[in-house]
mmCIF file of the N, C-alpha and C atoms, coordinates in Angstrom:
data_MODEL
# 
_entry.id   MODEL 
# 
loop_
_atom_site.group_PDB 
_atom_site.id 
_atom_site.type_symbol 
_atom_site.label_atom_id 
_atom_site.label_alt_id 
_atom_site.label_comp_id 
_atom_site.label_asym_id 
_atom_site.label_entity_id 
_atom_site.label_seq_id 
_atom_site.pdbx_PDB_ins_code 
_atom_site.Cartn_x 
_atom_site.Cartn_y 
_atom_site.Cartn_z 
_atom_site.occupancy 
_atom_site.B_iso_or_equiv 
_atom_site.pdbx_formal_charge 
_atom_site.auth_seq_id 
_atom_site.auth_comp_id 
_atom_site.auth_asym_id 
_atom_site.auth_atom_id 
_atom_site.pdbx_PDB_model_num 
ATOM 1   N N  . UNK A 1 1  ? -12.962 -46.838 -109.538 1.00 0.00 ? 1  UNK A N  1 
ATOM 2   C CA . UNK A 1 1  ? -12.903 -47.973 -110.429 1.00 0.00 ? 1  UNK A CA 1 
ATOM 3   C C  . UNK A 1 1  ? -13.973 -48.977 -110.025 1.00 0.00 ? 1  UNK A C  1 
ATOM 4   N N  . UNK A 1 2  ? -14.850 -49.458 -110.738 1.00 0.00 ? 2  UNK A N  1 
ATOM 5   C CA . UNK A 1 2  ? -15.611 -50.070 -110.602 1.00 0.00 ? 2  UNK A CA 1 
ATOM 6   C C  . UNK A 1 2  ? -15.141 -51.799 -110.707 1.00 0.00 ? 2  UNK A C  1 
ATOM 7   N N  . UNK A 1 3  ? -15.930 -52.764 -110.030 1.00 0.00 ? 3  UNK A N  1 
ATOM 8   C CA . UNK A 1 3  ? -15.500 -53.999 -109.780 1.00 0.00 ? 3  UNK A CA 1 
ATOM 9   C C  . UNK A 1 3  ? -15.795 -54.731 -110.999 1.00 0.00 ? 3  UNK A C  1 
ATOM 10  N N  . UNK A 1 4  ? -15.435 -55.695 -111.444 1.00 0.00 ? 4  UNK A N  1 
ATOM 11  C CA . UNK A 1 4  ? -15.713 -56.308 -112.686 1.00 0.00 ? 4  UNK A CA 1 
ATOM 12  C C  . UNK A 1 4  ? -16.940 -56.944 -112.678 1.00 0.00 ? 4  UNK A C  1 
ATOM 13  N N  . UNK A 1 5  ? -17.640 -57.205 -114.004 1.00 0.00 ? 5  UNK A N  1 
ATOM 14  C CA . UNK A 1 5  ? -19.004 -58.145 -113.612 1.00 0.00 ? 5  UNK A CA 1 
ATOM 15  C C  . UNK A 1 5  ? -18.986 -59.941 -113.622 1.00 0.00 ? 5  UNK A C  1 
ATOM 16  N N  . UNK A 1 6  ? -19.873 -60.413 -113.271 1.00 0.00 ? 6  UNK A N  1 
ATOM 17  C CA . UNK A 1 6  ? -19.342 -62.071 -113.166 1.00 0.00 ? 6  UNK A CA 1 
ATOM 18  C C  . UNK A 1 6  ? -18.927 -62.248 -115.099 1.00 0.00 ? 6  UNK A C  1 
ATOM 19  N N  . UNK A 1 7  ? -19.399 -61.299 -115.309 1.00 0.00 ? 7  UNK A N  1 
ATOM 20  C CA . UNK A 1 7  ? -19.303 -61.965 -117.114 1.00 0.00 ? 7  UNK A CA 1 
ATOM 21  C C  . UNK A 1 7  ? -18.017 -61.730 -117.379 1.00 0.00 ? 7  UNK A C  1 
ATOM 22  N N  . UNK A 1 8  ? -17.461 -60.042 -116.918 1.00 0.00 ? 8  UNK A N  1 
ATOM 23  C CA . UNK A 1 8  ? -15.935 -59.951 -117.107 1.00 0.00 ? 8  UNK A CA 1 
ATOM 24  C C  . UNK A 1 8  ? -15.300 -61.110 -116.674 1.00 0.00 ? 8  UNK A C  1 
ATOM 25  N N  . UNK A 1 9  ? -15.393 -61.199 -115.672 1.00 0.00 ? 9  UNK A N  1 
ATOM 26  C CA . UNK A 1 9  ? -14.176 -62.274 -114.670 1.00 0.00 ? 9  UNK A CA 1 
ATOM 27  C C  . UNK A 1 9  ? -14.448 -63.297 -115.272 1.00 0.00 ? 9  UNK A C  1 
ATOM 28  N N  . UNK A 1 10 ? -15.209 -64.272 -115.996 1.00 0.00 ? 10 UNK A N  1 
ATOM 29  C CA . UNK A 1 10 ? -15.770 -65.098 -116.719 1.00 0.00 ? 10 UNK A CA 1 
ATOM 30  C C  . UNK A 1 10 ? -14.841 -65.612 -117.274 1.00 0.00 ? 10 UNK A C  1 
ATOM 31  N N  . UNK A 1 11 ? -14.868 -64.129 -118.364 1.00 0.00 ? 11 UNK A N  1 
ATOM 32  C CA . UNK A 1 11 ? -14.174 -64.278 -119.889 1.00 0.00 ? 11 UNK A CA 1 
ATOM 33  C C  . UNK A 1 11 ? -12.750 -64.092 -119.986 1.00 0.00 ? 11 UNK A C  1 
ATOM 34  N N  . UNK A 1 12 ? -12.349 -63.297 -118.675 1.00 0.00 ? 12 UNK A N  1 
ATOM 35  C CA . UNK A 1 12 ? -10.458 -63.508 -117.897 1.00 0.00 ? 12 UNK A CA 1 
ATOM 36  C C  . UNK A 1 12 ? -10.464 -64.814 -117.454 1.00 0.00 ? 12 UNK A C  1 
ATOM 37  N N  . UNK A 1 13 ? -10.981 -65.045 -117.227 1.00 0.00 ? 13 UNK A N  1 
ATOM 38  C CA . UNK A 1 13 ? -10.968 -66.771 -116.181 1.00 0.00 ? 13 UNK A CA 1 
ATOM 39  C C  . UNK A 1 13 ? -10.547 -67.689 -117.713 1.00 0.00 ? 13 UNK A C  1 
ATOM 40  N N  . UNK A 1 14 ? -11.520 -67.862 -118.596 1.00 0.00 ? 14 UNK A N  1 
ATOM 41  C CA . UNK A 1 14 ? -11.826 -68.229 -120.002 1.00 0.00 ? 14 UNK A CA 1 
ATOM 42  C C  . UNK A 1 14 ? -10.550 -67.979 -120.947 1.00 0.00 ? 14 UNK A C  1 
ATOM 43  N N  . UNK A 1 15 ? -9.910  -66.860 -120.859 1.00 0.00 ? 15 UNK A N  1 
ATOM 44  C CA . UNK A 1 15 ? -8.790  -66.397 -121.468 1.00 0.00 ? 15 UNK A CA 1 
ATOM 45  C C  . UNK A 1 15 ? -7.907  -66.938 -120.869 1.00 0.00 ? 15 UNK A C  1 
ATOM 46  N N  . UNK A 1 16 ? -7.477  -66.623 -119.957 1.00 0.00 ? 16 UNK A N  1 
ATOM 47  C CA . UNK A 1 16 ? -5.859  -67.173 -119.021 1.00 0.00 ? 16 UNK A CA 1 
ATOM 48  C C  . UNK A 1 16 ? -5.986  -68.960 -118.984 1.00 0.00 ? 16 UNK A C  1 
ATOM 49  N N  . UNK A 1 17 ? -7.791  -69.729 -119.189 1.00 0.00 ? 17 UNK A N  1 
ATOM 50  C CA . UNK A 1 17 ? -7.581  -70.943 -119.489 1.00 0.00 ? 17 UNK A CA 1 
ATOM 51  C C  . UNK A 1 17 ? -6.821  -70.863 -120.614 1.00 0.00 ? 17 UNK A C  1 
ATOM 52  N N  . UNK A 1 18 ? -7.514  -70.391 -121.689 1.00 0.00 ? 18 UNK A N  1 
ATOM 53  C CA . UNK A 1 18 ? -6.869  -71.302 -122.870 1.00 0.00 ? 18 UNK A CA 1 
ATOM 54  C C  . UNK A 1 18 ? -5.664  -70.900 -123.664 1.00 0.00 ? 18 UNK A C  1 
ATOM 55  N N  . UNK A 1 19 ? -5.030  -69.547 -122.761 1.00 0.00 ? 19 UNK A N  1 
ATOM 56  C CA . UNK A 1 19 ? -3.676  -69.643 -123.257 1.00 0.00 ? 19 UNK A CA 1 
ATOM 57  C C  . UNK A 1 19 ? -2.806  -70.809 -122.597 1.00 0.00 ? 19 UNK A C  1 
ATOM 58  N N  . UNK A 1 20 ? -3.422  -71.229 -120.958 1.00 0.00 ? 20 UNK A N  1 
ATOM 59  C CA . UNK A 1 20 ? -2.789  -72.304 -120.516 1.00 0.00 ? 20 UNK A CA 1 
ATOM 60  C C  . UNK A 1 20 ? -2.870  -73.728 -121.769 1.00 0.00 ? 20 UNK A C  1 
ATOM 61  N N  . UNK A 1 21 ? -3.891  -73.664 -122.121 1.00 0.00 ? 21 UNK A N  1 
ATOM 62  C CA . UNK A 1 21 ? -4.179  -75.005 -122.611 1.00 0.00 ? 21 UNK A CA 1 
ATOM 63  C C  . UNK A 1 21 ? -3.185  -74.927 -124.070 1.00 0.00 ? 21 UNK A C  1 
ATOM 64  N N  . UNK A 1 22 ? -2.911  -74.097 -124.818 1.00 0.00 ? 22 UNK A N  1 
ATOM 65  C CA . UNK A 1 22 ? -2.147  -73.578 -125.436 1.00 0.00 ? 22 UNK A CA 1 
ATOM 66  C C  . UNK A 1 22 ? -1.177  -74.005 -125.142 1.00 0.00 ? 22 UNK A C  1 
ATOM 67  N N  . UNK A 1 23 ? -0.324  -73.327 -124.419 1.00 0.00 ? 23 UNK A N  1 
ATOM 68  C CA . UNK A 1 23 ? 0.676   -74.219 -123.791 1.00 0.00 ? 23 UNK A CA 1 
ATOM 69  C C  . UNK A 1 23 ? 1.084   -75.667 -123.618 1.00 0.00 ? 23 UNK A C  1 
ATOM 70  N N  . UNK A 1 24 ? 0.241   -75.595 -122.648 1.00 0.00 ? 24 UNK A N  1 
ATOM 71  C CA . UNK A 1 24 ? 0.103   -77.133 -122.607 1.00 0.00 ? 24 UNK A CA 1 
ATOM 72  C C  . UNK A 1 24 ? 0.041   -78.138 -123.236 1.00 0.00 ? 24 UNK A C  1 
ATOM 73  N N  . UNK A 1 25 ? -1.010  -78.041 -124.462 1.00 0.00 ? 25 UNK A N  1 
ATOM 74  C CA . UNK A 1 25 ? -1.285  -78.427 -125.708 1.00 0.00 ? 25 UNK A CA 1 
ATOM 75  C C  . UNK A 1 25 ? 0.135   -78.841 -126.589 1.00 0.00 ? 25 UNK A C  1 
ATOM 76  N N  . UNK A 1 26 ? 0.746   -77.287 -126.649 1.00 0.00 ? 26 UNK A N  1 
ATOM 77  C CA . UNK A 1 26 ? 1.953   -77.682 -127.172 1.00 0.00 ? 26 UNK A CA 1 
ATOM 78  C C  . UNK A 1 26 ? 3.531   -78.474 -126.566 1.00 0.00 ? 26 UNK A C  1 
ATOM 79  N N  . UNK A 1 27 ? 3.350   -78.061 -125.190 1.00 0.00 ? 27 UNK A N  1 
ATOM 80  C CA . UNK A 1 27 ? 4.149   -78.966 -124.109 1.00 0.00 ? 27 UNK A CA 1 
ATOM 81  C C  . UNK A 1 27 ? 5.382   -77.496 -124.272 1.00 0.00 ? 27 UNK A C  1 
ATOM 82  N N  . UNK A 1 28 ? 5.850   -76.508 -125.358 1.00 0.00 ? 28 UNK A N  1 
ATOM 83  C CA . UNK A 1 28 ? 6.603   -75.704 -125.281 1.00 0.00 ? 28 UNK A CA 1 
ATOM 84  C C  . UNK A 1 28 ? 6.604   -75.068 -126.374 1.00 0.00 ? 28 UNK A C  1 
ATOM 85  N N  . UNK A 1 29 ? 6.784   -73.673 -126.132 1.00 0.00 ? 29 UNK A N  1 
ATOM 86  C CA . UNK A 1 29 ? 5.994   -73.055 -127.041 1.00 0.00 ? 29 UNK A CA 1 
ATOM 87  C C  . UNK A 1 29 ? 6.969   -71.446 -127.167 1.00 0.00 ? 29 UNK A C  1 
ATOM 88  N N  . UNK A 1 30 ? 7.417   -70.997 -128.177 1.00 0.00 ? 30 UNK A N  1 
ATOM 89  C CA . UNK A 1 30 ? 8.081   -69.047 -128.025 1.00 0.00 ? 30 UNK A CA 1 
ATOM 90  C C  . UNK A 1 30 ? 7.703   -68.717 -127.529 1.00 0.00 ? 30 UNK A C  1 
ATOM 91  N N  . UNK A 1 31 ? 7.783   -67.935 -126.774 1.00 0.00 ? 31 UNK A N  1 
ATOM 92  C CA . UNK A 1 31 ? 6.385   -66.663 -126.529 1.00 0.00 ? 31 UNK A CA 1 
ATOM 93  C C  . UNK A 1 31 ? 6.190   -65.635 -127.240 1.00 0.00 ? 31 UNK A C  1 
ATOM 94  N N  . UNK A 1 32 ? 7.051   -65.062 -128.293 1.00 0.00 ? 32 UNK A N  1 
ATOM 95  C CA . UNK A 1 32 ? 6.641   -64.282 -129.061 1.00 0.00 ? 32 UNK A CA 1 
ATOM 96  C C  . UNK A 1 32 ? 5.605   -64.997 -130.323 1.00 0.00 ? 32 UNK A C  1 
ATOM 97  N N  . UNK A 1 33 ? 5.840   -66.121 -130.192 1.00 0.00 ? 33 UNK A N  1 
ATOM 98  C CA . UNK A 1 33 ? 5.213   -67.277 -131.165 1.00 0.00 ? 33 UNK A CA 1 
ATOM 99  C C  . UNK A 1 33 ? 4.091   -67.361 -131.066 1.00 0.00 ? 33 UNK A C  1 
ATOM 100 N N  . UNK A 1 34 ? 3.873   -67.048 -129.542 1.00 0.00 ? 34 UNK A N  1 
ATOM 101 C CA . UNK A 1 34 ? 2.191   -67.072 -128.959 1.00 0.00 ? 34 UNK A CA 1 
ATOM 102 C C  . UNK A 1 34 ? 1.683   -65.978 -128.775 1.00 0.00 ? 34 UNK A C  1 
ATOM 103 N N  . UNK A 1 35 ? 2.305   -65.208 -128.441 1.00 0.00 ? 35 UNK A N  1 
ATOM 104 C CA . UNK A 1 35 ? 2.018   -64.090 -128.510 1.00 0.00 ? 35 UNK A CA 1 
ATOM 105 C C  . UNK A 1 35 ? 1.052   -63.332 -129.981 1.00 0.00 ? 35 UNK A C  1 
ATOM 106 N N  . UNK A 1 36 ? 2.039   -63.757 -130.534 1.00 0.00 ? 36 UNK A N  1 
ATOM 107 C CA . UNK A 1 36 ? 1.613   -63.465 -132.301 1.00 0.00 ? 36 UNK A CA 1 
ATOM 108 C C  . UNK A 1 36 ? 0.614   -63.674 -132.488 1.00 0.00 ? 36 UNK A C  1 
ATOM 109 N N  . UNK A 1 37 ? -0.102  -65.079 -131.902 1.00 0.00 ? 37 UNK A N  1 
ATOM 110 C CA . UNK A 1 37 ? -1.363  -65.946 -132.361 1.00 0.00 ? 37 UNK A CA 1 
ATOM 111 C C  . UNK A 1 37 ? -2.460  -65.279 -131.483 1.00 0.00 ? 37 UNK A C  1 
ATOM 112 N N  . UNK A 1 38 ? -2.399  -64.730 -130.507 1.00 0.00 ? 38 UNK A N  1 
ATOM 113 C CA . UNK A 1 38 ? -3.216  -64.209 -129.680 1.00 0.00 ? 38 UNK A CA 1 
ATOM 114 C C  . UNK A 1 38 ? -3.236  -62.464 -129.649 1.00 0.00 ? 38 UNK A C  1 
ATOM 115 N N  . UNK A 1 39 ? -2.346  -61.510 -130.090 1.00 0.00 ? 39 UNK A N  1 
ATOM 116 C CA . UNK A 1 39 ? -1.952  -59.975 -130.133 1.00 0.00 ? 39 UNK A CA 1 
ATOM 117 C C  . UNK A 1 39 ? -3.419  -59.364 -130.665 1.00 0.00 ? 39 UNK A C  1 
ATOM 118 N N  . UNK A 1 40 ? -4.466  -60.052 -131.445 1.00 0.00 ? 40 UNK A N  1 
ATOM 119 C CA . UNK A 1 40 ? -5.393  -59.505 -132.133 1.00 0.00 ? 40 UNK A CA 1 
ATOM 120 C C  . UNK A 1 40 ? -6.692  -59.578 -131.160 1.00 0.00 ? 40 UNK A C  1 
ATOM 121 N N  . UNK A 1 41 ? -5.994  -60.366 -129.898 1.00 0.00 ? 41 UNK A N  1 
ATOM 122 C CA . UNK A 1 41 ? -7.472  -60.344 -129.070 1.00 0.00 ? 41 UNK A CA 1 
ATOM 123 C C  . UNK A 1 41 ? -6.747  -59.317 -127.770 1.00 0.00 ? 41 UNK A C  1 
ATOM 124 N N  . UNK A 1 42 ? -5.765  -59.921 -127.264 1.00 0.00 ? 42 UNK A N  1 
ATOM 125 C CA . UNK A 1 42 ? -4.792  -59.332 -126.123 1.00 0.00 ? 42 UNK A CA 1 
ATOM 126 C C  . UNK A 1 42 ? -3.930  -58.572 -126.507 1.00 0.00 ? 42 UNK A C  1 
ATOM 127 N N  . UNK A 1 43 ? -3.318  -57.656 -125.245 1.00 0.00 ? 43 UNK A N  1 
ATOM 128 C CA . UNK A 1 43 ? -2.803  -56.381 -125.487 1.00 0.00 ? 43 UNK A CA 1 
ATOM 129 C C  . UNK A 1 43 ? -1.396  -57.259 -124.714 1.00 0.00 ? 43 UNK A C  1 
ATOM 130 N N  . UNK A 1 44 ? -0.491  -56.705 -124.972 1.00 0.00 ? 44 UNK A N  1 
ATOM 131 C CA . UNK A 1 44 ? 1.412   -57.273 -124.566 1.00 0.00 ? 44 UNK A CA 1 
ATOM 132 C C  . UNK A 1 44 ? 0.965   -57.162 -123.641 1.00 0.00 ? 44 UNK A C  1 
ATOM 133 N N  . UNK A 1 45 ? 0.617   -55.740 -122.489 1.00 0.00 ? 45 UNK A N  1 
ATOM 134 C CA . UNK A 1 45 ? 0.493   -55.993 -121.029 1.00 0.00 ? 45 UNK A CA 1 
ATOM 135 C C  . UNK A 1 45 ? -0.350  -57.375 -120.664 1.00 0.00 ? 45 UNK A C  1 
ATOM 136 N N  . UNK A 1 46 ? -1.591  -57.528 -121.263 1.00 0.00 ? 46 UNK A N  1 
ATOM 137 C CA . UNK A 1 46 ? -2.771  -58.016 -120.616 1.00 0.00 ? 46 UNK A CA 1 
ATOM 138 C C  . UNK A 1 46 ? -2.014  -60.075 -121.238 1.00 0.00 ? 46 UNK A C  1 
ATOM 139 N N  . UNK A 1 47 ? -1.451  -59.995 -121.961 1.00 0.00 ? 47 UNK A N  1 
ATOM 140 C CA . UNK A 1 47 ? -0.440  -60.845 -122.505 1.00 0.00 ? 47 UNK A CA 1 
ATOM 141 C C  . UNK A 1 47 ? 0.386   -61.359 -121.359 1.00 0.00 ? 47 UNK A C  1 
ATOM 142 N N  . UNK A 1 48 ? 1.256   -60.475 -121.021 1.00 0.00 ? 48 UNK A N  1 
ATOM 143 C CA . UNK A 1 48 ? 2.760   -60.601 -120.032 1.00 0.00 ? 48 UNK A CA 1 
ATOM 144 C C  . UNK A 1 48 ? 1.944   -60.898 -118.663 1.00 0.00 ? 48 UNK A C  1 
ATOM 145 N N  . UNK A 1 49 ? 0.646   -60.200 -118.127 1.00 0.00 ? 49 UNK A N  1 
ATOM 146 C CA . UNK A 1 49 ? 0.334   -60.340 -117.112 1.00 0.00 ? 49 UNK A CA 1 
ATOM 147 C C  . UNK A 1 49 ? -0.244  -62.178 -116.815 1.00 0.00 ? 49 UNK A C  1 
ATOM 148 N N  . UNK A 1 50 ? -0.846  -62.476 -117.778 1.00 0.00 ? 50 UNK A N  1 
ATOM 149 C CA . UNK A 1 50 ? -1.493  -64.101 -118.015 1.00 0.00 ? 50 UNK A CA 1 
ATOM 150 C C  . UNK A 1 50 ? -0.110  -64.801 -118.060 1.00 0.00 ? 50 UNK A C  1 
ATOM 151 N N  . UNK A 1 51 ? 1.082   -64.730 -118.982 1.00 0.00 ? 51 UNK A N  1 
ATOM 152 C CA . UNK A 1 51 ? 1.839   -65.346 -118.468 1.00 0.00 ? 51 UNK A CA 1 
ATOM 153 C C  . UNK A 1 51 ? 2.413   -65.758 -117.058 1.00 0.00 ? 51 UNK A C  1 
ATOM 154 N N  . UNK A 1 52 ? 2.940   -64.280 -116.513 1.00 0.00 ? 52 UNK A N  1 
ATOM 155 C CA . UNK A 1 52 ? 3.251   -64.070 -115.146 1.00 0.00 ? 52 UNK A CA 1 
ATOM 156 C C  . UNK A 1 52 ? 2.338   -64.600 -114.181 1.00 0.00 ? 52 UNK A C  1 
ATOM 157 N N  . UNK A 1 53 ? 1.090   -64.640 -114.585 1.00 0.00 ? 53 UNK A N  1 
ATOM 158 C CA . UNK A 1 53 ? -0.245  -65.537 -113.361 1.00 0.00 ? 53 UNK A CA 1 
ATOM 159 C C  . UNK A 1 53 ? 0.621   -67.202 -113.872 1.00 0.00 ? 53 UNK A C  1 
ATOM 160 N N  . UNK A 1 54 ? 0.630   -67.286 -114.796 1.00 0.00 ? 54 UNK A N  1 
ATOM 161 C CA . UNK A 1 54 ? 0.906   -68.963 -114.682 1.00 0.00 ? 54 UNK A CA 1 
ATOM 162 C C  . UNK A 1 54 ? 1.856   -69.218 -114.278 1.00 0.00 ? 54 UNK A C  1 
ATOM 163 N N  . UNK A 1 55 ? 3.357   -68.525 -114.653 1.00 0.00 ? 55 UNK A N  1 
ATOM 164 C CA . UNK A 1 55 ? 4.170   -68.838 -113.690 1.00 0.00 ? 55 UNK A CA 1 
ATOM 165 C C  . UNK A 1 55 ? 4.266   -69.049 -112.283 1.00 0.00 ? 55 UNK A C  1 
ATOM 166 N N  . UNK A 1 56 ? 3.619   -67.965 -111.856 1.00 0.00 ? 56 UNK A N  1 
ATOM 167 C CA . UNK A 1 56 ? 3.305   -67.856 -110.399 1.00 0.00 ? 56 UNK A CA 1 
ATOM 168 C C  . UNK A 1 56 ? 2.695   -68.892 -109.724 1.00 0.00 ? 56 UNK A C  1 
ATOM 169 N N  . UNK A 1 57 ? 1.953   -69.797 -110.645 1.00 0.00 ? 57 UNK A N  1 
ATOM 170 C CA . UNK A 1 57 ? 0.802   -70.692 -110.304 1.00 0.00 ? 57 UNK A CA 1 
ATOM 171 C C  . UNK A 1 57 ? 1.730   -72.209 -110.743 1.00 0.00 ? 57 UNK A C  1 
ATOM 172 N N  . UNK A 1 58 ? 2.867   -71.903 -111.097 1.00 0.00 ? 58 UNK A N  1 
ATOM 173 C CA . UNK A 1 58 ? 3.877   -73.132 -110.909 1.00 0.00 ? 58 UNK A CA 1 
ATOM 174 C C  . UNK A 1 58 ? 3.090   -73.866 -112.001 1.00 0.00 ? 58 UNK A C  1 
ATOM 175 N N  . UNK A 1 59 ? 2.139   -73.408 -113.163 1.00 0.00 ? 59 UNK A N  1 
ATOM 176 C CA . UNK A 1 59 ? 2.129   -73.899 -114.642 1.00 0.00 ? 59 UNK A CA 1 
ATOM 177 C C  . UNK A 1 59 ? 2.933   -74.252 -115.876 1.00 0.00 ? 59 UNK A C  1 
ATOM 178 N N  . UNK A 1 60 ? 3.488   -73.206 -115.901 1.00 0.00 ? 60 UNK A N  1 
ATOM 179 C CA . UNK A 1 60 ? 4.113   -72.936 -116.794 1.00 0.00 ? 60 UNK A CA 1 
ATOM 180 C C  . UNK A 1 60 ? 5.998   -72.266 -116.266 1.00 0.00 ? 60 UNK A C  1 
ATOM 181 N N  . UNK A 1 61 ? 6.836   -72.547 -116.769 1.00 0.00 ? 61 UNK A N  1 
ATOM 182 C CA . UNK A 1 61 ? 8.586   -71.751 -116.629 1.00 0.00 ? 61 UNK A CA 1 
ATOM 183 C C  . UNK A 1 61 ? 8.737   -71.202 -117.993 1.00 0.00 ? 61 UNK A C  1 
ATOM 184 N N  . UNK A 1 62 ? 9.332   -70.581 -117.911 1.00 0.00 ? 62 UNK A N  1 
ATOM 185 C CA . UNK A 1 62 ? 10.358  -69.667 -118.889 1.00 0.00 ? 62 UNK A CA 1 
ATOM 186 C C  . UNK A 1 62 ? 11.614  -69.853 -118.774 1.00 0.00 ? 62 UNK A C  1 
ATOM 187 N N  . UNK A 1 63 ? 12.294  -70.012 -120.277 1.00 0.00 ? 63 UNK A N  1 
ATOM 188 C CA . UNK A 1 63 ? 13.701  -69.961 -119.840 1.00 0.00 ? 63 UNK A CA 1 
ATOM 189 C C  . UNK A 1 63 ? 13.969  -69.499 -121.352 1.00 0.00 ? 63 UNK A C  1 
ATOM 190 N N  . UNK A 1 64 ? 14.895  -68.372 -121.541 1.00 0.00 ? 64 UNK A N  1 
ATOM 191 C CA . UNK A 1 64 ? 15.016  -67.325 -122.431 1.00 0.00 ? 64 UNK A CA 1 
ATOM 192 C C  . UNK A 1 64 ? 13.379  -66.703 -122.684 1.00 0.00 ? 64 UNK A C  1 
ATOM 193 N N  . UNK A 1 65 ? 13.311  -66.679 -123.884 1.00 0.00 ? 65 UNK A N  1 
ATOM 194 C CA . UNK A 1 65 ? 11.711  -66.435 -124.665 1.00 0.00 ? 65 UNK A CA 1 
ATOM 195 C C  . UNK A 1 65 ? 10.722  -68.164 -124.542 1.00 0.00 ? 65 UNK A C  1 
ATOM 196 N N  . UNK A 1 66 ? 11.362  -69.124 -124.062 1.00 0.00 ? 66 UNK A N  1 
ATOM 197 C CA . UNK A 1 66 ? 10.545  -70.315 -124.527 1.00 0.00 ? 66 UNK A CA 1 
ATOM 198 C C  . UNK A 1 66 ? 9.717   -70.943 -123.251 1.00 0.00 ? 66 UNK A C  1 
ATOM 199 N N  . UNK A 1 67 ? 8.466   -70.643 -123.462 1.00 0.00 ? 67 UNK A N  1 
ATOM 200 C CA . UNK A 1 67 ? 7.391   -71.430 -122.491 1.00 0.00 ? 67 UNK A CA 1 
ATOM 201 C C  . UNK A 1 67 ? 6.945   -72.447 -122.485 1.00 0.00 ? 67 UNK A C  1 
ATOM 202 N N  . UNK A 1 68 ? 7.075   -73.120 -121.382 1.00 0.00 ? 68 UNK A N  1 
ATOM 203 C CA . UNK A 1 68 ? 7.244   -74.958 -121.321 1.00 0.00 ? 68 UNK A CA 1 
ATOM 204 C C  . UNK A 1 68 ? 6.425   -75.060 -120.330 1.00 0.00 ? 68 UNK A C  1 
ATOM 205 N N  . UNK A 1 69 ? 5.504   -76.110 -120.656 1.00 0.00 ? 69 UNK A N  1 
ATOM 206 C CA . UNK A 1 69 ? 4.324   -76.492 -119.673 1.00 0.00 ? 69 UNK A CA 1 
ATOM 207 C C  . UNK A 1 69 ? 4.934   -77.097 -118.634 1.00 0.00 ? 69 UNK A C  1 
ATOM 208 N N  . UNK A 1 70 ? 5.182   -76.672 -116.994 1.00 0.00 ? 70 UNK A N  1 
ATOM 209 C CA . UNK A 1 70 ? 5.236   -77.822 -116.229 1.00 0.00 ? 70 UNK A CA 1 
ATOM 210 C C  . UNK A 1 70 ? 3.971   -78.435 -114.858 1.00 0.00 ? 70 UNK A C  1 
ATOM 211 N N  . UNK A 1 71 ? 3.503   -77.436 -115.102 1.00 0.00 ? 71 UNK A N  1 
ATOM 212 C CA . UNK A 1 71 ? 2.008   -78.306 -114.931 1.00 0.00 ? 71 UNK A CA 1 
ATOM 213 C C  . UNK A 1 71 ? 1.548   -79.611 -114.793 1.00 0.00 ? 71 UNK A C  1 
ATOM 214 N N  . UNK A 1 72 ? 0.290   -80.108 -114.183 1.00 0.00 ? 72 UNK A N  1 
ATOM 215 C CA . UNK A 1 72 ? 0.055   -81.345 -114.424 1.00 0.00 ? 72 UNK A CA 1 
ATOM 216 C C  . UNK A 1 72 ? -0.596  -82.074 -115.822 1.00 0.00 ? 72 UNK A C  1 
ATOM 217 N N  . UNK A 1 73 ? 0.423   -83.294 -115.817 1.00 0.00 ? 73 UNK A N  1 
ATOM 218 C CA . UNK A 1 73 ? -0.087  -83.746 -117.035 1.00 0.00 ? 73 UNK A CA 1 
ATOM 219 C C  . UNK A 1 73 ? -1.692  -84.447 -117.005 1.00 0.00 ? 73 UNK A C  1 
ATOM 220 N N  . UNK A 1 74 ? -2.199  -83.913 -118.031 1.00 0.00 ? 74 UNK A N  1 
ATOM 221 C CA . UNK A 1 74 ? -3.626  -84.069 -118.216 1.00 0.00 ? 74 UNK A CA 1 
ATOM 222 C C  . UNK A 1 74 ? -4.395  -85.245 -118.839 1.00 0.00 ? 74 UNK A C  1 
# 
């Protein structure tokens, strides 16, 4: 498997921003809701995985299907 190029990692870096900002933007949001709005660029995995980075990154919680920014306010 070959390593990604600075342009890949770029445009992941670029992506996982602005679903954050998305979020954020909205302060809380479905996730199938967002999902929907984004399915034509992202794949469910590549989807579930950007969520799961923000959680992890203490951005964003889940509670049922609904994603709520807790992040810093901007």
């Amino acid at each position: 498997m070959n390593a990604p190029s600075a342009k890949q990692l770029g445009a992941a870096v670029a992506t996982v921003a602005a679903v954050a900002e998305a979020i954020r933007g909205l302060g809380q949001v479905p996730s199938g809701e967002l999902y929907a709005n984004v399915c034509g660029t992202l794949s469910l995995q590549q989807y579930e995985q950007i969520i799961a980075l923000l959680k992890r990154a203490d951005l964003v919680s889940e509670s049922g299907h609904m994603l709520s920014w807790v992040g810093p306010k901007l």
